[in-house]
C-alpha positions in Angstrom: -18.9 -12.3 1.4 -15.5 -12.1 2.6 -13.8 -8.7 2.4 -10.5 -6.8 3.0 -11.0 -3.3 4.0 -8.5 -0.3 5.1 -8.7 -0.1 8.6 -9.1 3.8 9.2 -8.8 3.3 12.9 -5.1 1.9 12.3 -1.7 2.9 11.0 -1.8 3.0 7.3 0.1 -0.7 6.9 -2.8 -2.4 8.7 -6.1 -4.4 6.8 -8.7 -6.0 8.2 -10.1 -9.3 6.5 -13.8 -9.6 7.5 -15.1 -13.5 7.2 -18.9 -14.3 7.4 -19.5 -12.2 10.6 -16.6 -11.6 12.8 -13.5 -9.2 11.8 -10.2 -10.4 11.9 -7.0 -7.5 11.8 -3.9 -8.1 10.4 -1.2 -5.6 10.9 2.1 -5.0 8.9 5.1 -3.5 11.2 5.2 0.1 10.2 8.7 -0.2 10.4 9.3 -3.1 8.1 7.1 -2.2 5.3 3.6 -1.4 4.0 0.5 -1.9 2.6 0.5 -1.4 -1.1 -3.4 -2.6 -2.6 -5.9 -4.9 -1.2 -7.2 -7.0 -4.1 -11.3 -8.3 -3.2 -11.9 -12.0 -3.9 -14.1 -12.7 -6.7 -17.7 -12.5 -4.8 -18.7 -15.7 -7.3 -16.3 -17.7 -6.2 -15.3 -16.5 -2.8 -13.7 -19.2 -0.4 -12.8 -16.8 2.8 -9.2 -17.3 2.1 -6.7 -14.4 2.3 -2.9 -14.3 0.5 -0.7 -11.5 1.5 1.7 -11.4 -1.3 5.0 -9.9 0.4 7.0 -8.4 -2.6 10.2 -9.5 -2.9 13.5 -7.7 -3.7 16.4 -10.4 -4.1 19.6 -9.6 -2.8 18.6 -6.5 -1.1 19.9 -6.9 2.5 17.4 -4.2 4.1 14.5 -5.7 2.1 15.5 -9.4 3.2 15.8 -7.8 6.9 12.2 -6.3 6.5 10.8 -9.2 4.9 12.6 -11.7 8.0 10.0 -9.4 10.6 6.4 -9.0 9.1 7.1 -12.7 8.5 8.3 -13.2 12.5 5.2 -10.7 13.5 2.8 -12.3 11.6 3.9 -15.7 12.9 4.4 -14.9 16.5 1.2 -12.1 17.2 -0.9 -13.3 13.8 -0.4 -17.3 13.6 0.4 -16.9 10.1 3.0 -19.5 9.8 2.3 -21.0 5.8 5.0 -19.2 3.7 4.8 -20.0 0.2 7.8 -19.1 -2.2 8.8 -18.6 -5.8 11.9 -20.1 -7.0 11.3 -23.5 -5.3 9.0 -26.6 -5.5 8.4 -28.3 -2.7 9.4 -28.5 1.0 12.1 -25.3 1.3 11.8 -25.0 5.2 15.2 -25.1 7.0 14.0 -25.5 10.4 15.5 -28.8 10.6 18.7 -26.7 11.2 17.7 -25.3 14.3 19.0 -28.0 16.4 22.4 -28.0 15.1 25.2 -26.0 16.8 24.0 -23.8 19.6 21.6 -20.5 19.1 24.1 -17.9 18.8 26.1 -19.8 16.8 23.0 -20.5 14.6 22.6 -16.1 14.3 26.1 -15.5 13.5 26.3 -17.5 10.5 22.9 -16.7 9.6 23.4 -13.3 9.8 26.7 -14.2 7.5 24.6 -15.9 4.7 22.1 -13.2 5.0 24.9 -10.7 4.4 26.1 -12.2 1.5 23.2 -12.9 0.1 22.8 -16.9 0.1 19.9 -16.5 2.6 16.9 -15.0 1.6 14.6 -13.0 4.5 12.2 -15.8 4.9 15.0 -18.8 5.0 17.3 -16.3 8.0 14.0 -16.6 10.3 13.4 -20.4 9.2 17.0 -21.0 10.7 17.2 -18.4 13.8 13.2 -18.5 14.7 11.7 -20.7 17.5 8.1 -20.6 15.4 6.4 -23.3 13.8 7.2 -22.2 9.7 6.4 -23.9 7.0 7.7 -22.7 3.7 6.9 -24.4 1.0 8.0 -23.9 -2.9 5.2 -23.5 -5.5 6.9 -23.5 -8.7 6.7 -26.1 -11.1 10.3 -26.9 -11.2 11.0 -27.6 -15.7 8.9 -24.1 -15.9 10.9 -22.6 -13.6 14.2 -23.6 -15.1 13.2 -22.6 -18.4 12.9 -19.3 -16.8 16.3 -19.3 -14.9 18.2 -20.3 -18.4 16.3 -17.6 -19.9 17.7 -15.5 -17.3 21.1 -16.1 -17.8 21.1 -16.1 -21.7 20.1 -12.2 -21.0 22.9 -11.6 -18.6 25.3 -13.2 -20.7 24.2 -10.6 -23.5 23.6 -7.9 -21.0 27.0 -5.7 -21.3 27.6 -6.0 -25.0 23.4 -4.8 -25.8 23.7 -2.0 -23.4 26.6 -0.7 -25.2 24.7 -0.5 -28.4 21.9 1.2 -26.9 24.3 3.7 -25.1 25.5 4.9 -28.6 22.3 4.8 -30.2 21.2 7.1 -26.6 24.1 9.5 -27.4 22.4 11.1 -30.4 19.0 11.2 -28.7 20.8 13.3 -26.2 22.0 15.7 -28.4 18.9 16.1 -30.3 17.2 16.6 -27.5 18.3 20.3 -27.0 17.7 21.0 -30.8 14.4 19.5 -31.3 12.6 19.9 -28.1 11.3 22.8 -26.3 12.8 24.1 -23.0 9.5 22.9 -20.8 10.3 19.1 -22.1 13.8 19.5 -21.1 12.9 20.4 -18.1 10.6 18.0 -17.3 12.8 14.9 -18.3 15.9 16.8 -16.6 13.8 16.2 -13.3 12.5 13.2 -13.8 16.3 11.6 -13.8 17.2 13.7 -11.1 14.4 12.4 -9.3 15.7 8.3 -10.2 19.0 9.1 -9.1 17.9 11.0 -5.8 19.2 14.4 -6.9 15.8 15.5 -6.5 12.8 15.3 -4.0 9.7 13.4 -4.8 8.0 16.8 -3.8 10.1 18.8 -6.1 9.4 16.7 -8.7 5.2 16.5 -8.5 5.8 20.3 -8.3 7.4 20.6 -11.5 5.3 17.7 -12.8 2.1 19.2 -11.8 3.2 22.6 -13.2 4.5 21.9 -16.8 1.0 19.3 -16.8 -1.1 22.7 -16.9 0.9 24.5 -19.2 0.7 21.0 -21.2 -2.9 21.4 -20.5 -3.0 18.3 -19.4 -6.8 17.7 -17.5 -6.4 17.5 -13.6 -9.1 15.2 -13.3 -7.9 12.2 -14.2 -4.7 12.2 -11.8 -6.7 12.7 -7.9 -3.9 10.9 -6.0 -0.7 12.9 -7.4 -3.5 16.3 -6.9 -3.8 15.1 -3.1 0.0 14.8 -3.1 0.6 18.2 -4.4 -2.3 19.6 -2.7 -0.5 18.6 0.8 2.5 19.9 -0.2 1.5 23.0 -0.3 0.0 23.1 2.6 3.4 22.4 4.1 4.7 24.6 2.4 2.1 27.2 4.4 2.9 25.7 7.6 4.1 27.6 10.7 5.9 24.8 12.9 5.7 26.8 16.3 2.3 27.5 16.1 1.0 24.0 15.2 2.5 23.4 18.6 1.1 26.1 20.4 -2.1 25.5 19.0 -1.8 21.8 20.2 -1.1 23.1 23.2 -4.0 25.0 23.7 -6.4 22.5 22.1 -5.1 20.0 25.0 -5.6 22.3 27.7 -9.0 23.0 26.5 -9.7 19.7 26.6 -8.0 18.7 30.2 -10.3 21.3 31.8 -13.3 19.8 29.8 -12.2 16.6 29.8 -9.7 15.0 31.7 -9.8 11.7 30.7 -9.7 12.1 27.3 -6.7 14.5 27.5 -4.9 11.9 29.8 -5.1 9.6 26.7 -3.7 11.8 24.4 -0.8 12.3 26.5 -0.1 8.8 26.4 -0.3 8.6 22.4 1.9 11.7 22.8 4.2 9.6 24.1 4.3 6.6 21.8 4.9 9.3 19.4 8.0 10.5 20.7 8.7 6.9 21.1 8.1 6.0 17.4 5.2 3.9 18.6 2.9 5.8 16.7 2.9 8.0 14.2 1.9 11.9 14.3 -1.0 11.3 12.2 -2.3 8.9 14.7 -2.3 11.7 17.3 -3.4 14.4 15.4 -6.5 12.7 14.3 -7.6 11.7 17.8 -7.4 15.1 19.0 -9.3 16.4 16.3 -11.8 13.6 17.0 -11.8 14.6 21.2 -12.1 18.1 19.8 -15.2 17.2 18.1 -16.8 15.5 20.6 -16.3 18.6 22.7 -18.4 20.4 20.0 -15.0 22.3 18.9 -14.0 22.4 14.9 -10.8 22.3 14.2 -11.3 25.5 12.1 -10.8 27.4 15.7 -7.1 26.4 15.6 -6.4 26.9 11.6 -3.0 25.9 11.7 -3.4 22.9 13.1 -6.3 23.0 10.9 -4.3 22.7 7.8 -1.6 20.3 9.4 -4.5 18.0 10.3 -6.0 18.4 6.2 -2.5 17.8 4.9 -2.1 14.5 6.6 -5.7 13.8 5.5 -4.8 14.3 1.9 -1.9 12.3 2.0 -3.7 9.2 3.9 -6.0 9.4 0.8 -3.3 9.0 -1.6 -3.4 5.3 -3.0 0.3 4.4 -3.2 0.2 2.0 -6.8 -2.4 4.9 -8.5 0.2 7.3 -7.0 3.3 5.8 -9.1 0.5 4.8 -12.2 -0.3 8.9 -12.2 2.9 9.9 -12.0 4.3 8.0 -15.1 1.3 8.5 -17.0 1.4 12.5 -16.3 4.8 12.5 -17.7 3.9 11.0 -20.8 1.2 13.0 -21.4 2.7 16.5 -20.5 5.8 15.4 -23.2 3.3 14.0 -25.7 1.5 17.4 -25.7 4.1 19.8 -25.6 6.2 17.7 -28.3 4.2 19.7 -30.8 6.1 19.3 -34.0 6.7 16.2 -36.0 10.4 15.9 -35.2 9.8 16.0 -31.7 7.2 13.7 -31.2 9.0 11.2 -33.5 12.4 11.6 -31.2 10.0 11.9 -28.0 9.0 7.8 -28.9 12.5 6.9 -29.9 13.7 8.4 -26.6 11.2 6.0 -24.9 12.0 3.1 -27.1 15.2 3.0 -26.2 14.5 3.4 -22.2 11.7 0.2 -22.7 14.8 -2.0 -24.7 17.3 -0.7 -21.5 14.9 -1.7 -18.6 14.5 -4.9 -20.8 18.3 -6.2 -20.8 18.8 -5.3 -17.8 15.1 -7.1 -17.0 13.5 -4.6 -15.0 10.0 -4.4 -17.3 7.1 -3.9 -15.2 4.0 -5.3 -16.4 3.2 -2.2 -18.0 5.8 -2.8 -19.9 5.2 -5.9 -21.3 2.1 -5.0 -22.1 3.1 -2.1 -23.9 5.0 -4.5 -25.8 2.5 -6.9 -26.7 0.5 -4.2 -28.1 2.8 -2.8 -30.2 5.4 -5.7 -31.2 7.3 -3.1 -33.3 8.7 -1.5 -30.2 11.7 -4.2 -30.3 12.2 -4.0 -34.2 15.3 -1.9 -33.9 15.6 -2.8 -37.9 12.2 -0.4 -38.1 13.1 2.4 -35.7 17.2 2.9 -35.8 17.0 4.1 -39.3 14.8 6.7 -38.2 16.8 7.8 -35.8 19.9 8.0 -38.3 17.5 10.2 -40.4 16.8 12.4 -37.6 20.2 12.8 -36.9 20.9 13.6 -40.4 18.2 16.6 -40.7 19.5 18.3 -37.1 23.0 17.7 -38.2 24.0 15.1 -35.2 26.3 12.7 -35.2 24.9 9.5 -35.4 25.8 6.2 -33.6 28.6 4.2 -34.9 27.5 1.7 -36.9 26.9 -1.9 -35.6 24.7 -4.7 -37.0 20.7 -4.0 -35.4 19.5 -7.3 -37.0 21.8 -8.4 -34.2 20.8 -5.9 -31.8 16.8 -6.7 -32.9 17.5 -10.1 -32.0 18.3 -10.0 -29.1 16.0 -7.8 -27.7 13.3 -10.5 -28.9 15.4 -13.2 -27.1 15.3 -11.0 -24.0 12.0 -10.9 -24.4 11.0 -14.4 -24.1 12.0 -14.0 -20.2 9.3 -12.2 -19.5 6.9 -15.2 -22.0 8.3 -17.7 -19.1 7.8 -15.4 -16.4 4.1 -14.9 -17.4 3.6 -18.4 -18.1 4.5 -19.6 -14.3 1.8 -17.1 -12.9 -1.2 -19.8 -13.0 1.1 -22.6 -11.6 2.2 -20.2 -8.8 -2.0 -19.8 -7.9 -2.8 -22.9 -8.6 -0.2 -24.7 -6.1 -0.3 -22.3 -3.8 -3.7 -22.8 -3.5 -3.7 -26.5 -3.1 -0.8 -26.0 -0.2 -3.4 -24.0 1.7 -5.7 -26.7 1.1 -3.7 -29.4 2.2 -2.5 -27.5 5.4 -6.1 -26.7 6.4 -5.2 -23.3 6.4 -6.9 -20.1 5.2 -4.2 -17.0 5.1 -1.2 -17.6 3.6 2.2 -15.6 2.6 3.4 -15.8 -0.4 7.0 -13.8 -1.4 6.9 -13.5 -5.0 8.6 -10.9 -7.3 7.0 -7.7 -8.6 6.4 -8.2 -12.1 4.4 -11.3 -11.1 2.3 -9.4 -8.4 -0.6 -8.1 -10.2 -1.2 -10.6 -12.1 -1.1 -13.7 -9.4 -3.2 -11.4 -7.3 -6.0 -11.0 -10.2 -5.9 -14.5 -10.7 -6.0 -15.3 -7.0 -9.2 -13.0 -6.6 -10.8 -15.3 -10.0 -10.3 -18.0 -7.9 -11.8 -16.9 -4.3 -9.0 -15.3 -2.6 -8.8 -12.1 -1.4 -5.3 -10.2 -2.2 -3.4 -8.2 0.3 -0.3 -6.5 -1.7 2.8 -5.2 1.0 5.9 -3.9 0.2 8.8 -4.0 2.8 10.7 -1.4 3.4 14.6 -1.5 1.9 17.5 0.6 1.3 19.9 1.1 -1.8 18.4 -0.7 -5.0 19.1 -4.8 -5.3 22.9 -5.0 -7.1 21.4 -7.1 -10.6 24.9 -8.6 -10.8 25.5 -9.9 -7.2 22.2 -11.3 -7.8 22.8 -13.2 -10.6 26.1 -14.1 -9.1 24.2 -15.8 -5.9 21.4 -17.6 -7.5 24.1 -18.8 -10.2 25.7 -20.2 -6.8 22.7 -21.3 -5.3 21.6 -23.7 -8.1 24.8 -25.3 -8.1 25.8 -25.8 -5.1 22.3 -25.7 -2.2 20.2 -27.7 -3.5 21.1 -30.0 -1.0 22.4 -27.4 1.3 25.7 -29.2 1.6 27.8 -26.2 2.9 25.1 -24.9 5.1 24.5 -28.1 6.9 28.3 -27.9 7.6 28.6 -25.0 8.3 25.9 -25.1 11.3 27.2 -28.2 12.3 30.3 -26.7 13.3 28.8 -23.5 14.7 29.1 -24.2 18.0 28.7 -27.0 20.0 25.2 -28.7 20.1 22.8 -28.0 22.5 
């Protein structure tokens, strides 16, 4: 059976895909993203065929940068050329381009496009890459349009809904400090600073992890966010200057023992202060050299504890990390909400969060199916009175008044985006799938947005294909309006790349 393991032995972006005997490693650029799951193939059913879904971010320069190099290192040191994309159907490459204008001419305007967002990470490389791409839509083109015109029926009510949920917010606000107790105020004080980068993510587990015990909330159930806390603390302990001199003395041990194997540490000393390689990399082989030397780390205890730290946090599975984290919170509010009032406001705070990341379509598949459990949570004719009543009994003002059958409905219109979205999830397997068939080829790319990821991967795995998840790396969050704004523009006006093809024409003179 075909499987993808962690590779220990490697940085922690790097999986190894083993077919019937012999191991093949691919690796992501540490510097251009990571590894976020590995998803087995379905023993059953296994074909020996590997996707590595690269999670979009649209719009996002950084990301789009990110996504432009593992594509180029996989192509150029990995042979990984297939790219298969959502949002298109069919041939999408744009190597055809390459021969007009001359090379830097090519770049400049490529880098313009990319700028303003009209090029996404995989099309910039198509254009400015001497590599044999082939990217290649897998949407079903009327599903997919569906989806875009459900798209833009949300952004058109987008402002207007937002407003209305503000107001109805403004009361929750205020109740908030009446109803609930100083510990849940607390806790959801820190979680927005955390969102809005007013607060560390190590600050935050802290208080999380803190207000989860007086919560009595079970430890047990959250390992990665106890691993995570657990090595902060440990940095916390940490004396800087005598890690080093510990180093320091562990190495010269080991030159007078061992020569060579000091001589190669000083080398991956070097790639570290290089940014070739990363401390843990180093750390570990010492300890390992140590080892085989018949000396335990626990002779040099703060490098000892440095060495555990990075350990821990090696252990921590990234998705679990972020699953723990949310589901903490909810339980550590849940349990200290403790009368009726404020476990009522408690799920009419978080109703009104779910119907924000809805209109401005930023659901996560948890959310949706939150939703399709409970159907009610859009029902704003059911919950906004509740909140009036609330409101009443604590003596806050409540929200101006403004039609919620209007509001209700179009929280379910909203809703049917994410119906469409769901829908295309087979079709993306399915053709992506018989792409990889019909180019004889057994790995694969594919770019595809994050509320599709876990599903498309599950299914991929159903049908024989093991699933490696990476995230690139990116900057500032994706601007939702410049990216409705460009894909508006694209589907007008590049279907046939008109302006593009001109534009490289003209870039220079052809080579």
């Amino acid at each position: 059976m075909r499987k993808i393991w962690l590779a220990a032995s490697l940085l922690p972006a790097a999986f190894a895909p083993f077919p019937a005997g012999a191991e093949t490693t691919f690796t992501i650029p540490p510097e251009s993203g990571h590894l976020l799951q590995v998803v087995q193939a379905d023993p059953a059913a296994d074909t020996g065929r590997t996707i590595i879904i690269l999670q979009d971010a649209h719009v996002n320069e950084q990301a789009q940068r990110s996504i432009a190099s593992i594509l180029d290192d996989l192509s150029r040191r990995q042979g990984i050329h297939l790219i298969l994309l959502e949002g298109a159907d069919g041939n999408a490459g744009l190597s055809s381009l390459r021969r007009m204008g001359t090379p830097s001419g090519r770049r400049e305007l490529a880098e313009k496009y990319l700028k303003d967002g009209w090029f996404s990470g995989a099309e910039y490389l198509d254009v400015i890459s001497d590599q044999p791409l082939k990217l290649w839509g897998v949407e079903e083109q009327e599903s997919y349009d569906r989806n875009f015109e459900a798209f833009f029926a949300v952004q058109r009510a987008r402002a207007a809904t937002l407003a209305h949920l503000g107001e109805l917010k403004r009361p929750v606000q205020a109740l908030a400090e009446k109803v609930w107790t100083p510990p849940m105020r607390a806790l959801l004080a820190g979680r927005t600073e955390l969102e809005s980068e007013a607060r560390s993510m190590g600050e935050y587990v802290k208080l999380l992890t803190d207000t989860m015990r007086e919560a009595g909330v079970a430890a047990a159930g959250f390992p990665n966010l106890l691993r995570y806390a657990q090595a902060l603390q440990l940095d916390r302990e940490m004396d800087p200057a005598r890690i080093a001199q510990e180093q320091a003395d562990a190495v010269a041990v080991l030159r007078g023992r061992n020569p060579e194997a000091a001589s190669s540490l000083a080398s991956l000393a070097l790639e570290v202060r290089d940014g070739k390689a990363k401390h843990a990399v180093f750390y570990r082989a010492l300890a390992a050299a140590l080892e085989r030397e018949g000396i335990t780390l626990s002779a040099y205890p703060a490098m000892d504890s440095y060495v555990r730290a990075i350990g821990l946090r090696a252990d921590v599975d990234a998705k679990e990390f972020w699953q723990e984290l949310e589901k903490g919170y909810e339980l550590a509010m849940a349990n200290l909400a403790v009368t009726e009032d404020a476990a009522l406001l408690l799920r009419l705070g978080n109703t009104l969060a779910l119907c924000e990341r809805l209109m401005t379509l930023h659901w996560t598949p948890d959310d949706y199916a939150r939703y399709q459990a409970d159907a009610s949570l859009l029902a704003a004719s059911e919950w906004a009175p509740k909140l009036e009543e609330l409101c009443l009994r604590w003596e806050v003002p409540v929200a101006e008044p403004q039609s919620v059958e209007e509001l209700e409905r179009t929280l379910h219109q909203a809703e049917k985006f994410y119906d469409l979205a769901r829908a295309r999830d087979a079709q993306i397997v399915g053709r992506s799938l018989e792409r990889m068939q019909a180019q004889g080829e057994t790995t694969a790319v594919l770019i595809l947005g994050g509320f599709h990821t876990d599903r498309v991967a599950a299914l991929f795995a159903k049908q024989g294909a093991s699933v490696a998840i990476v995230t690139p790396n990116a900057g500032k969050d994706t601007d939702d309006a410049r990216y409705a704004q460009v894909l508006l523009l694209k589907r007008e006006s590049l279907r046939s790349r008109p302006a593009v093809l001109s534009a490289l024409a003209s870039a220079g003179e052809s080579p």
